[in-house]
Backbone as CSV, one residue per row, in Angstrom:
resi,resn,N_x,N_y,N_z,CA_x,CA_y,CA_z,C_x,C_y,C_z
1,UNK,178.640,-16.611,-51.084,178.133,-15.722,-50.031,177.413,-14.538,-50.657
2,UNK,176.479,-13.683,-50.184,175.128,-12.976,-51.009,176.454,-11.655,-50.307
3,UNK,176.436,-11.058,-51.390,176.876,-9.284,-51.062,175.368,-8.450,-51.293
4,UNK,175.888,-7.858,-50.635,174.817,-6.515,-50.821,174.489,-5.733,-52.235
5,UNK,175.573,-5.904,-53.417,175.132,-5.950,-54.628,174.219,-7.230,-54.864
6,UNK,173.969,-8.574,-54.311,173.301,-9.164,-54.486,171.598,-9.063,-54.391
7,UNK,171.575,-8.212,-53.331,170.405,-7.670,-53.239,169.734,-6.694,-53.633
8,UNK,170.476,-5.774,-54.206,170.183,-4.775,-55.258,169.764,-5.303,-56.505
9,UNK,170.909,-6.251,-57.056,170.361,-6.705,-58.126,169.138,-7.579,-58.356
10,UNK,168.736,-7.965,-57.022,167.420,-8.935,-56.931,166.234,-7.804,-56.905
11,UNK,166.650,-6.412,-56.443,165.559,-5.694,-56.047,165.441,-4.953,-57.786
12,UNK,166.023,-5.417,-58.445,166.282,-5.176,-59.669,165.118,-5.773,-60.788
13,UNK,165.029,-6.567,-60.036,164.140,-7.709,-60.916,162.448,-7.491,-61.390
14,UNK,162.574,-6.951,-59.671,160.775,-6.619,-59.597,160.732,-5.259,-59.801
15,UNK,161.301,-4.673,-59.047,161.465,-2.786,-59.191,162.449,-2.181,-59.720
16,UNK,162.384,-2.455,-61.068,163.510,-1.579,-61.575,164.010,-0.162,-61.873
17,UNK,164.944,0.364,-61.512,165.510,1.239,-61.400,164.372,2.547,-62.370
18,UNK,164.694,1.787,-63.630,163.706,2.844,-64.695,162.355,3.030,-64.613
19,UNK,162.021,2.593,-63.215,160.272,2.968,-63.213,160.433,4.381,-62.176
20,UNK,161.824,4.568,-61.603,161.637,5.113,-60.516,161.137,7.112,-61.094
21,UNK,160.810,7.738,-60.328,160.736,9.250,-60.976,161.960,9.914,-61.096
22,UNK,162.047,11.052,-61.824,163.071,11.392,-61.858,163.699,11.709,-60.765
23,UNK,162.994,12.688,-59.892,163.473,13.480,-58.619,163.817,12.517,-57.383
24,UNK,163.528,11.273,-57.766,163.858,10.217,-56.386,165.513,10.209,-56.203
25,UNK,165.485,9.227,-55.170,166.732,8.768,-55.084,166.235,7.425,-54.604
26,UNK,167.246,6.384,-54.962,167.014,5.219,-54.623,168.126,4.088,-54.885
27,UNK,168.402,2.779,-54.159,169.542,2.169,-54.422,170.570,2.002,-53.451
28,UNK,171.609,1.555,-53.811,172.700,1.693,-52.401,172.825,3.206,-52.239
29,UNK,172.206,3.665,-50.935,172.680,5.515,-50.605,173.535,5.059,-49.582
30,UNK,174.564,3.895,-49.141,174.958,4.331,-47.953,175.983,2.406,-47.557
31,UNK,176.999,2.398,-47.942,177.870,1.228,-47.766,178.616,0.673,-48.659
32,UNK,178.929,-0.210,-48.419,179.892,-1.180,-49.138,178.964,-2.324,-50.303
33,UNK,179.249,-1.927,-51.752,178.273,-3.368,-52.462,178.862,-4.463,-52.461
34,UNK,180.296,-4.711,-52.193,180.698,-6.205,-51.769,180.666,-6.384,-50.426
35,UNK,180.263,-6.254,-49.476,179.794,-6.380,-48.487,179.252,-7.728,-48.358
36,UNK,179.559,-8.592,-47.617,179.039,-9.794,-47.197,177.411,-9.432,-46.582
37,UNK,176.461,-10.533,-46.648,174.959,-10.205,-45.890,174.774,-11.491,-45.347
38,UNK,174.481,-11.385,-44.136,173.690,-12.359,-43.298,172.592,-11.910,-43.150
39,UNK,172.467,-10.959,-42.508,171.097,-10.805,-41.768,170.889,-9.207,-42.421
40,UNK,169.128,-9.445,-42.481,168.353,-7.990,-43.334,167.203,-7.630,-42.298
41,UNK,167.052,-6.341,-42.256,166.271,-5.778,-41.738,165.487,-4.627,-42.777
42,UNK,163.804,-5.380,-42.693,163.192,-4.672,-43.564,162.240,-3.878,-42.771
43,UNK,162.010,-2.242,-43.370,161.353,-1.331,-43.020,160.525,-0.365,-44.307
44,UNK,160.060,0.419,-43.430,159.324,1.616,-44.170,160.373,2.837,-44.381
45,UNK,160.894,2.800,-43.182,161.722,4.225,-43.108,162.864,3.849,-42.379
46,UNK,164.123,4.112,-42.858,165.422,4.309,-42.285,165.753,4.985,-41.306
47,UNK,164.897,5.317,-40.758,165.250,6.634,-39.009,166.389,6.029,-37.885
48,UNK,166.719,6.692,-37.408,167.284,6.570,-36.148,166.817,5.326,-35.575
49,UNK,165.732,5.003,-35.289,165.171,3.725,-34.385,165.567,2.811,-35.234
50,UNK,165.532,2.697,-36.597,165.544,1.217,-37.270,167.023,1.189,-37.600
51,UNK,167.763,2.251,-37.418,169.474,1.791,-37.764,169.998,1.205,-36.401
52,UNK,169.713,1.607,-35.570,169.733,1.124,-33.910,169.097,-0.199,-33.934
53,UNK,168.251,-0.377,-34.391,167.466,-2.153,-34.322,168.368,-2.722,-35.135
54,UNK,169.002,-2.605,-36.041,169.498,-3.575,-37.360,170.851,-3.490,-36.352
55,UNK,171.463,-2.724,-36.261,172.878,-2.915,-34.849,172.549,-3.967,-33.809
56,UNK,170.998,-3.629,-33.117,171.269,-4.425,-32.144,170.211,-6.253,-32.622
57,UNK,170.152,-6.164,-33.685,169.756,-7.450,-34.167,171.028,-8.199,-35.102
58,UNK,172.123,-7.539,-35.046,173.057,-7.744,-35.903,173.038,-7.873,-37.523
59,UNK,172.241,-7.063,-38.073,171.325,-7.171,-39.514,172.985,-6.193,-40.025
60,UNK,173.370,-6.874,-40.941,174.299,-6.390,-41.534,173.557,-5.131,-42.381
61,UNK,172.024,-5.111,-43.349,171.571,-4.574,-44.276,170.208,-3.763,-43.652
62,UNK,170.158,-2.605,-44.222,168.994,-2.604,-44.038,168.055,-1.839,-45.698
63,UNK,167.366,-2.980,-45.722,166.372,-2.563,-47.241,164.744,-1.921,-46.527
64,UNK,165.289,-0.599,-47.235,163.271,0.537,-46.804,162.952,0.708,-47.895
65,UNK,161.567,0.912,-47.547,161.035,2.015,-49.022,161.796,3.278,-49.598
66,UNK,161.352,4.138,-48.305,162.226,5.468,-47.924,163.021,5.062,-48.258
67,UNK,163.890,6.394,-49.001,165.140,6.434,-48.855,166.083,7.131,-47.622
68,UNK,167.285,6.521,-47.170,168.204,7.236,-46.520,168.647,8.623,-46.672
69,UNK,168.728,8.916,-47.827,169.590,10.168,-48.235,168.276,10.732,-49.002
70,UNK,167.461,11.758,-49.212,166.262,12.056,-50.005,166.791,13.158,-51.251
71,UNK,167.356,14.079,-50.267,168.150,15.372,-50.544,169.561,15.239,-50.180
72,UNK,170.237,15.657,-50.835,171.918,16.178,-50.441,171.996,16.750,-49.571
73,UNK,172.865,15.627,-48.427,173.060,16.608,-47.145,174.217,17.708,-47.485
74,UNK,173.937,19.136,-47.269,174.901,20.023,-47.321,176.378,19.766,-46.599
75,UNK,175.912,18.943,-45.116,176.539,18.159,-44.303,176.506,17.004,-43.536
76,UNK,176.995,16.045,-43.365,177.005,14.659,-42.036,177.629,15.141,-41.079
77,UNK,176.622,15.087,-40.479,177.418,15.541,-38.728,176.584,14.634,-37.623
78,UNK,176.914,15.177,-36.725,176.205,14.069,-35.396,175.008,15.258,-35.083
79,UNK,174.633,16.728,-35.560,173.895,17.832,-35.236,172.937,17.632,-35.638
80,UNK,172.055,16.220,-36.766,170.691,16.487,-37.122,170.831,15.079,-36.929
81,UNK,169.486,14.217,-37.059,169.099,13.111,-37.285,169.781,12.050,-38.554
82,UNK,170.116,12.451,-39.761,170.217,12.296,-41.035,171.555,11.857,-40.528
83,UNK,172.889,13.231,-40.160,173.970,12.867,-40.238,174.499,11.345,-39.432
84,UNK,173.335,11.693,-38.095,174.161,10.584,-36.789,173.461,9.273,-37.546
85,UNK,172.506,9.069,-38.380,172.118,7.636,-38.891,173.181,7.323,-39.924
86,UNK,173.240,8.315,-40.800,175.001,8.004,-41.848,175.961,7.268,-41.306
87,UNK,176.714,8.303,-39.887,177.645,7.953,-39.000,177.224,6.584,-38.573
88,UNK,176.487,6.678,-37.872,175.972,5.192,-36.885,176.726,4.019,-37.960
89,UNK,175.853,4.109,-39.258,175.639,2.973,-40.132,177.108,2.663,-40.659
90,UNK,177.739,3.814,-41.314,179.231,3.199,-41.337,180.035,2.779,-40.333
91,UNK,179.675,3.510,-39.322,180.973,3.201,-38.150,180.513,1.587,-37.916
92,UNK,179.332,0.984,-37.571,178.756,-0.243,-37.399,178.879,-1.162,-38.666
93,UNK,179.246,-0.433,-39.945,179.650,-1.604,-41.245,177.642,-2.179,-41.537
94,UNK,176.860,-1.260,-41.417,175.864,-1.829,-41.939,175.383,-0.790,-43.197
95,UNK,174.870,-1.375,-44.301,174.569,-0.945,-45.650,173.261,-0.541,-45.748
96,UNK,172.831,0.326,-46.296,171.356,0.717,-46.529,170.679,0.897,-47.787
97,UNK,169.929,-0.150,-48.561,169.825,0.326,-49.730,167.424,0.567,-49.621
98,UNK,167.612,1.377,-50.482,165.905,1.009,-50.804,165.098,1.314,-52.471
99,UNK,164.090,0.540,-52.098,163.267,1.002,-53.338,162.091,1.948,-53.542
100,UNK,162.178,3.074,-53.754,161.083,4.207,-53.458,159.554,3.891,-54.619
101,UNK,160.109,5.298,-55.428,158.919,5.404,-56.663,159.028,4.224,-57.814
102,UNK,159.996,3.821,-57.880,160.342,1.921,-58.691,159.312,1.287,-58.134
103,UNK,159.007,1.105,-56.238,158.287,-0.401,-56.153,157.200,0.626,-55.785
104,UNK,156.880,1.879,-55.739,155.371,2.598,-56.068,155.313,1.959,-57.019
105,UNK,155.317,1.570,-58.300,155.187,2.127,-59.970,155.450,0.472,-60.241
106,UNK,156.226,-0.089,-59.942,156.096,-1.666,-60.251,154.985,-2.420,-60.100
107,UNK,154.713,-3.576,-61.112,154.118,-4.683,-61.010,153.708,-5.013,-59.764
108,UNK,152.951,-5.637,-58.654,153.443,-6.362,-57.548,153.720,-5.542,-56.377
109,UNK,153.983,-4.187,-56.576,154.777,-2.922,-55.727,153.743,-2.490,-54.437
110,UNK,154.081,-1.492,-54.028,153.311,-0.865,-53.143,151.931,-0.329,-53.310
111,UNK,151.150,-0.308,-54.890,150.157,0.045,-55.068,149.244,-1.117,-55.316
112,UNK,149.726,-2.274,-55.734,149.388,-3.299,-56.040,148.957,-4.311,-54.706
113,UNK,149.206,-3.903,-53.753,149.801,-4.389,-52.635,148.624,-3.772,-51.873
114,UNK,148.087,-2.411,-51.674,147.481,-1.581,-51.119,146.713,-2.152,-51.832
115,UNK,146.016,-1.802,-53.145,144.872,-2.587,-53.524,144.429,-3.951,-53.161
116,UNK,145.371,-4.764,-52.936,144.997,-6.100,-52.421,144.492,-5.819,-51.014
117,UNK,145.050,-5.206,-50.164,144.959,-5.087,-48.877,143.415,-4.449,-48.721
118,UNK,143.085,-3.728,-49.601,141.731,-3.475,-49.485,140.440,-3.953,-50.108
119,UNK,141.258,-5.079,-50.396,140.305,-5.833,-51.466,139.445,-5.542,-52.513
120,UNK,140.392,-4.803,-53.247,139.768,-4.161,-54.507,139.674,-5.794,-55.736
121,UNK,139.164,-5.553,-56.425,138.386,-6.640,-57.692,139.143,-6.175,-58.783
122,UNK,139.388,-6.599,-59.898,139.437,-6.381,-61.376,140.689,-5.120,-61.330
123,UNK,141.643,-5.394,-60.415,142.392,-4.311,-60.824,143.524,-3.774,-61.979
124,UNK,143.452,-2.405,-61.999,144.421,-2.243,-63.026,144.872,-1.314,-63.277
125,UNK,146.134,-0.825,-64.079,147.074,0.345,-63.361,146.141,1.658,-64.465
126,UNK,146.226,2.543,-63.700,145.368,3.731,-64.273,147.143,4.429,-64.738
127,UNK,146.553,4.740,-66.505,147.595,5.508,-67.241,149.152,4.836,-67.562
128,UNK,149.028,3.971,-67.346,150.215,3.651,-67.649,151.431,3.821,-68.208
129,UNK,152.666,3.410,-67.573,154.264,4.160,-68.265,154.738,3.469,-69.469
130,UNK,154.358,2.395,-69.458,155.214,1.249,-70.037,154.800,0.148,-69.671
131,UNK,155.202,-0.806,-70.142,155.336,-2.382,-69.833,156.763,-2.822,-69.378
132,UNK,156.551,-3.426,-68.552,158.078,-4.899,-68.185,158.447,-5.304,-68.589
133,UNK,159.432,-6.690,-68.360,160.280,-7.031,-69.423,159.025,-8.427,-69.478
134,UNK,158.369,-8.700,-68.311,157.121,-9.189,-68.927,155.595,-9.043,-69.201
135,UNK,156.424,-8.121,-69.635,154.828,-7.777,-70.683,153.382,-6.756,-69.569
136,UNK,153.799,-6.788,-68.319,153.047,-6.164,-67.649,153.191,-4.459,-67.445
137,UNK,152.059,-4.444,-67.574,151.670,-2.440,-67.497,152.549,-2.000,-66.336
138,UNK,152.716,-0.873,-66.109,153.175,-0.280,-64.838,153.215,1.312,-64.785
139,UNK,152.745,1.414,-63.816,152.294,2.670,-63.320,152.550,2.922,-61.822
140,UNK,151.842,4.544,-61.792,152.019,4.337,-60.737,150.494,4.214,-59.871
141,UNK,148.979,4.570,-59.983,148.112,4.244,-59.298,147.611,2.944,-59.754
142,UNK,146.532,2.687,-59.242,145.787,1.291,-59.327,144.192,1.602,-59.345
143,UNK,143.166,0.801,-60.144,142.088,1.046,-59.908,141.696,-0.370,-59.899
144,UNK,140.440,-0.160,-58.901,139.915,-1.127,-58.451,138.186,-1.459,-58.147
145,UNK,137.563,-2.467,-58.062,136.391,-2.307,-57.732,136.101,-2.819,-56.667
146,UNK,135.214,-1.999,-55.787,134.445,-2.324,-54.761,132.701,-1.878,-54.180
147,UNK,132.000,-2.347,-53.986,130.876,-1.671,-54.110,129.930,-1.627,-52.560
148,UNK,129.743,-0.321,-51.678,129.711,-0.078,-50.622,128.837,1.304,-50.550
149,UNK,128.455,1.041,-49.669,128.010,3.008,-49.131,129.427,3.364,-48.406
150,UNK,129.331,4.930,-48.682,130.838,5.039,-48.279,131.280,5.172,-46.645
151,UNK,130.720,5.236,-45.727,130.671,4.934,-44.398,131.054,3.834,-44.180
152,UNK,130.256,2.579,-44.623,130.489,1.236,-44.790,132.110,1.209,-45.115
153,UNK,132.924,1.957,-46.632,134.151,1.768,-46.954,135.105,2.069,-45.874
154,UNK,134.671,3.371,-45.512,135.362,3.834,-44.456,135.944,3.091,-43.543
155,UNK,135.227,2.513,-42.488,134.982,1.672,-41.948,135.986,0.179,-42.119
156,UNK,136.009,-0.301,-43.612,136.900,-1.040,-44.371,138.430,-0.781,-44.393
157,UNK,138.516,0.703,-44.809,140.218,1.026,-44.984,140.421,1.265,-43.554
158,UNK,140.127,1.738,-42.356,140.455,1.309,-41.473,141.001,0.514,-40.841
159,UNK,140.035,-0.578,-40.760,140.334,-2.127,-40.322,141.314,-2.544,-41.617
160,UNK,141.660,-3.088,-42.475,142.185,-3.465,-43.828,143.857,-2.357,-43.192
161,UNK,144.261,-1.222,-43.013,145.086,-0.824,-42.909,145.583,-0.381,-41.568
162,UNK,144.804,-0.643,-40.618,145.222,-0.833,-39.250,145.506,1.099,-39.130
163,UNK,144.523,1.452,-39.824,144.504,3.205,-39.382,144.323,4.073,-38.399
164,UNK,144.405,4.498,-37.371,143.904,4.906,-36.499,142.518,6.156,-36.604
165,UNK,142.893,6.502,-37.192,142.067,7.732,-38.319,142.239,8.220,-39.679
166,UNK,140.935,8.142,-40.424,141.222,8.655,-41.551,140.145,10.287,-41.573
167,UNK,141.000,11.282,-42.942,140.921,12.356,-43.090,139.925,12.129,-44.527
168,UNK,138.570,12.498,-44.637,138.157,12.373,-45.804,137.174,13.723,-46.478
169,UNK,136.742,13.460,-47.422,135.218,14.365,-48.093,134.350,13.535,-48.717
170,UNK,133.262,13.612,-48.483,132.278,12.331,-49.505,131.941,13.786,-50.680
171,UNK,131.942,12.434,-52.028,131.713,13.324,-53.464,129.855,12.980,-53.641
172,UNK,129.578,12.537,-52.506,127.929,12.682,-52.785,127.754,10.919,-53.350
173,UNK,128.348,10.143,-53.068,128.625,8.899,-54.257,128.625,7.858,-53.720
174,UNK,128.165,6.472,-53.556,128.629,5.850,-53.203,129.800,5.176,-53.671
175,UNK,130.649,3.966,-52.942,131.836,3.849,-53.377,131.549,2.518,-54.774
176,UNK,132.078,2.424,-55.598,132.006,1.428,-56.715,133.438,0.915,-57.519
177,UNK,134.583,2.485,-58.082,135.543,2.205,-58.387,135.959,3.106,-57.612
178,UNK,137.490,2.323,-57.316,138.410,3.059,-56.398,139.671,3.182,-56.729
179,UNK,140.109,4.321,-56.706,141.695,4.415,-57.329,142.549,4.414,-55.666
180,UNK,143.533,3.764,-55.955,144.973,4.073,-54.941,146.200,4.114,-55.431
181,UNK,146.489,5.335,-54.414,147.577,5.607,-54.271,148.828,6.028,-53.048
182,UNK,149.147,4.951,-52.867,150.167,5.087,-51.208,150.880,6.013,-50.853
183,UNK,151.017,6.784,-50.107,151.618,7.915,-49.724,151.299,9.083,-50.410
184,UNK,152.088,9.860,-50.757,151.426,11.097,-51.586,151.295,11.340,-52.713
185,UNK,150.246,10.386,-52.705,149.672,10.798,-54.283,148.098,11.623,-54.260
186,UNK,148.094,12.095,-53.660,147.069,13.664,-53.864,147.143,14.152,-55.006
187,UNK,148.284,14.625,-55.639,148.198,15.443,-56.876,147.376,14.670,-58.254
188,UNK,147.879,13.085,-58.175,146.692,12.455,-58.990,145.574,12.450,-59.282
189,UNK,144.744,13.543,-58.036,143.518,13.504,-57.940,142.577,13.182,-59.388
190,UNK,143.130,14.144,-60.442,142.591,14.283,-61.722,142.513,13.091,-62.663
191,UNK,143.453,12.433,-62.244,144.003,11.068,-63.407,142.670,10.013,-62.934
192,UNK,142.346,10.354,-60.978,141.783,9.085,-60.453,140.803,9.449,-61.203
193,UNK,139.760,10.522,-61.297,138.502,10.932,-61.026,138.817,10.301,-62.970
194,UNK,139.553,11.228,-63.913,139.409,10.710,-65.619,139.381,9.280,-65.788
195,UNK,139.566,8.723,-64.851,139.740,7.289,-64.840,138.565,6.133,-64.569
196,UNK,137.695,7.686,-64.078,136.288,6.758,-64.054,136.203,6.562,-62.449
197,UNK,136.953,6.866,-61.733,136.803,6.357,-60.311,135.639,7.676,-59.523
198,UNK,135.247,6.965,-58.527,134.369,7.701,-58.021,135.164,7.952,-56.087
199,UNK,135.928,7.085,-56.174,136.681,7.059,-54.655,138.256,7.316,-55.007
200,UNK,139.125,7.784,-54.335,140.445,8.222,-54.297,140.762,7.618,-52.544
201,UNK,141.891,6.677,-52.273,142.529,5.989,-50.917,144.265,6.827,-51.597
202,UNK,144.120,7.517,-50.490,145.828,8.228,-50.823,146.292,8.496,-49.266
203,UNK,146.952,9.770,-49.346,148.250,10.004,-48.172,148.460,11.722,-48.285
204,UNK,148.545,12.011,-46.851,149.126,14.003,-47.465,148.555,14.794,-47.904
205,UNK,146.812,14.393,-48.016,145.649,15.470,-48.829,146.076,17.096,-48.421
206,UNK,146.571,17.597,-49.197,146.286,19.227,-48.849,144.658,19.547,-48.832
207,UNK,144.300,20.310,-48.232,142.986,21.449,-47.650,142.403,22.107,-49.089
208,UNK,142.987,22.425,-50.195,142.473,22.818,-51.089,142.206,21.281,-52.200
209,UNK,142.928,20.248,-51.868,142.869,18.871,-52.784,141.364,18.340,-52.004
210,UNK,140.949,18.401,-50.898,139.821,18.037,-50.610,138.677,18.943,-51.052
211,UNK,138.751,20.081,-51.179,137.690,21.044,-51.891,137.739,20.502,-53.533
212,UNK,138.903,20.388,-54.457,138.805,19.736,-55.562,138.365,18.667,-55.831
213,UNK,138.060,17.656,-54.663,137.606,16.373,-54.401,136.057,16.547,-54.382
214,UNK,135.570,17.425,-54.195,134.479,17.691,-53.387,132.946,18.518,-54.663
215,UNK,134.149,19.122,-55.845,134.018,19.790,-56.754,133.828,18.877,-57.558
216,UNK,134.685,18.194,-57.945,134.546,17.138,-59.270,133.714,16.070,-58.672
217,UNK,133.343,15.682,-57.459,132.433,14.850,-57.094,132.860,13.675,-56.764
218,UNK,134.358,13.515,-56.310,134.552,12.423,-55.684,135.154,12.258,-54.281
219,UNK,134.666,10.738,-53.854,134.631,10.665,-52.544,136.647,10.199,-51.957
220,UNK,137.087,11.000,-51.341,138.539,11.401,-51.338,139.046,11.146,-49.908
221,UNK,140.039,9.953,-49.817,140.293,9.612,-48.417,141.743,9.447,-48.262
222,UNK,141.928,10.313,-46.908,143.617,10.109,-46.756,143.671,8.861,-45.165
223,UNK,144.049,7.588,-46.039,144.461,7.016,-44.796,145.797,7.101,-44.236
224,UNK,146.616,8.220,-44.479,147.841,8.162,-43.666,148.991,7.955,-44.332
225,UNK,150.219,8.561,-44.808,151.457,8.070,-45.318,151.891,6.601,-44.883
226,UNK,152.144,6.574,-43.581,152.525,5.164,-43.030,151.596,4.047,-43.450
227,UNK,150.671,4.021,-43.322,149.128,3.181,-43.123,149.204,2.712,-44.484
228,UNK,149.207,3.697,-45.752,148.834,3.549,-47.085,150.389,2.801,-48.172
229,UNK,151.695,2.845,-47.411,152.572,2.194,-47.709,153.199,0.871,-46.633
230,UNK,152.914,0.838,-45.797,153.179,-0.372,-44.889,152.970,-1.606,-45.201
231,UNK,151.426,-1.752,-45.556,151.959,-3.171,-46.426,152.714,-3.822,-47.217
232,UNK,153.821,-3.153,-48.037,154.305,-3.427,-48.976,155.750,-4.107,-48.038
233,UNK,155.813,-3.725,-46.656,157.067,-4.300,-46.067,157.049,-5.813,-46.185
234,UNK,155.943,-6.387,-45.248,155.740,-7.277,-45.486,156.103,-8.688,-46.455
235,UNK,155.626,-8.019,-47.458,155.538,-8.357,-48.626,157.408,-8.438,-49.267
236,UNK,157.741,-7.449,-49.240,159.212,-7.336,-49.460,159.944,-8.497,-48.528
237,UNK,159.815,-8.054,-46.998,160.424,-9.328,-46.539,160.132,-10.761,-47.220
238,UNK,159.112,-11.285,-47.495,159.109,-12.362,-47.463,159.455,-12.817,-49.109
239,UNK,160.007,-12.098,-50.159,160.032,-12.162,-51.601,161.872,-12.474,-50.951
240,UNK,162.409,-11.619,-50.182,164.166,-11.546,-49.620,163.959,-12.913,-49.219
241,UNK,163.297,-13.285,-48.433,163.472,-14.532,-47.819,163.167,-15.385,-48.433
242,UNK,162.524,-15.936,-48.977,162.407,-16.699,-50.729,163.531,-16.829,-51.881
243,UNK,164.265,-15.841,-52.052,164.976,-15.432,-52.591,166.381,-15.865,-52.416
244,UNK,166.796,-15.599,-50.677,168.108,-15.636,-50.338,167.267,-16.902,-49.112
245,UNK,167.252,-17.829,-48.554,166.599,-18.683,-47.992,168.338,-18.769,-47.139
246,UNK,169.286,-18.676,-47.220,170.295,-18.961,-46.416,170.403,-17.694,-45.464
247,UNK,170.150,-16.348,-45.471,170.040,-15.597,-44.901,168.598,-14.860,-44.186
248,UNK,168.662,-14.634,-42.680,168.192,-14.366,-41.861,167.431,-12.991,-42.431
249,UNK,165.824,-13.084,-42.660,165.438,-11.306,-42.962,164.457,-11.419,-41.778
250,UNK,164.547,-10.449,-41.501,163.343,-10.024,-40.163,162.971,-8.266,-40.996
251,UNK,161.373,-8.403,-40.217,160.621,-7.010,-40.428,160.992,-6.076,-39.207
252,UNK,161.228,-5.143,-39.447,161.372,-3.993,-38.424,160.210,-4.142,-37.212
253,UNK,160.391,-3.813,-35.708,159.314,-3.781,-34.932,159.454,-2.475,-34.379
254,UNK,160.297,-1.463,-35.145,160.524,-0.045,-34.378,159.778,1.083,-35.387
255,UNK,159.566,0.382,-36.688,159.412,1.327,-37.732,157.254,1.448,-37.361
256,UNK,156.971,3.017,-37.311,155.948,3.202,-37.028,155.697,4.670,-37.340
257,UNK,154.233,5.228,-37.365,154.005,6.391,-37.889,154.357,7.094,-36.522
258,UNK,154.886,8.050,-36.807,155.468,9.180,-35.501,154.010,10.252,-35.620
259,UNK,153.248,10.178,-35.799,151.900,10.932,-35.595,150.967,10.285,-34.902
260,UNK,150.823,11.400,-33.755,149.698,10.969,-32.980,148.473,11.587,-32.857
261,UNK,147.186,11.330,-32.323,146.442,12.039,-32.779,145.378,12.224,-31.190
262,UNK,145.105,13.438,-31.072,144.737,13.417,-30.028,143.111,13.850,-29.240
């Protein structure tokens, strides 16, 4: 029978622990590792809605990107969001584990994943940490080629990420190489642009990171935290279900960007 250490240690394989950053948290934050698993529920984010779906789908597990616990709660209580999903999840006997900056930074991961999704060419990890245990680079952005006027791209990460809107600056350029990075990787800006890229696809642009975008001359697009890591669920489910083929994984249908735009 698969315990819930079983699935850690599988999430072990592809995203290992030592790619993750220091300041993360990631892993079992929340159950029992001998825990029996039938049924998994995969998401982006652990919120309130998706611990309530995995209850009422009977998903013993639930594996996110996000983590459950980010920061040390000072307290668990039923008074914020954080505590009553803790509560919920033990009192219901369901486990929560995830893989954050590991399956950013892995082989195959969430950046690798985003680049595919946008159909980048010839890709390859910009700066690299290290290698795997096979032999593959790993990092945490991706560069890629694509060759477009940048309206035209625009246009692309949209449709390709099911965006509702994106936040950008053109560097005067058309698009040719493109660096990504899922969620908030803004601060990379510098690594994308030394890297030869002329386009940046990220998450979370601060107001002064688009003037630096704008300065060094590249064309700088935020498609959205949610938008720019979502594909990688997908993808996760169906590696669990491959994997454990006797147990039931379903994708979250509650997990969604809570920003609307008006």
């Amino acid at each position: 029978m698969t315990t819930v250490k079983d699935i850690l240690d599988y999430l072990e394989t592809f995203a290992p622990s030592y790619m993750k950053m220091d300041w993360d948290n990631t892993g079992l934050l929340c159950g029992d590792p001998t825990r029996k698993v039938h049924r998994i529920l995969v998401a982006l984010d652990p919120f309130e809605s998706v611990c309530q779906e995995a209850y009422d789908i009977g998903a013993d597990l639930i594996v996110s990107h996000h983590p459950l616990i980010f920061q040390a709660p000072r307290s668990i209580t039923t008074q914020d969001a954080l505590g009553r999903s803790i509560l919920f999840l033990c009192e219901k006997g369901i486990s929560a584990i995830n893989a954050h900056t590991n399956l950013d930074c892995a082989p195959g991961g969430v950046n690798d994943i985003l680049a595919k999704a946008l159909e980048l060419q010839d890709t390859a990890v910009i700066d690299p940490m290290g290698t795997d245990a096979q032999g593959q680079a790993w990092g945490l952005l991706r560069a890629g080629s694509y060759e477009a006027p940048l309206r035209d791209f625009l246009s692309h990460v949209k449709d390709k990420l099911g965006a509702p809107v994106l936040r950008y600056v053109s560097g005067g350029r058309p698009v040719n190489r493109v660096a990504v990075g899922g969620g908030a990787c803004a601060g990379e800006l510098h690594a994308a642009h030394a890297a030869g890229c002329d386009t940046f696809v990220t998450a979370d642009i601060k107001y002064n990171q688009f003037w630096d975008a704008k300065e060094l001359g590249i064309n700088l697009i935020d498609a959205g935290h949610f938008y720019t890591e979502n594909p990688i669920c997908a993808v996760l489910a169906r590696k669990l279900q491959v994997q454990f083929p006797d147990l039931t994984v379903e994708l979250s249908k509650n997990h969604a960007d809570c920003m609307e735009f008006a």
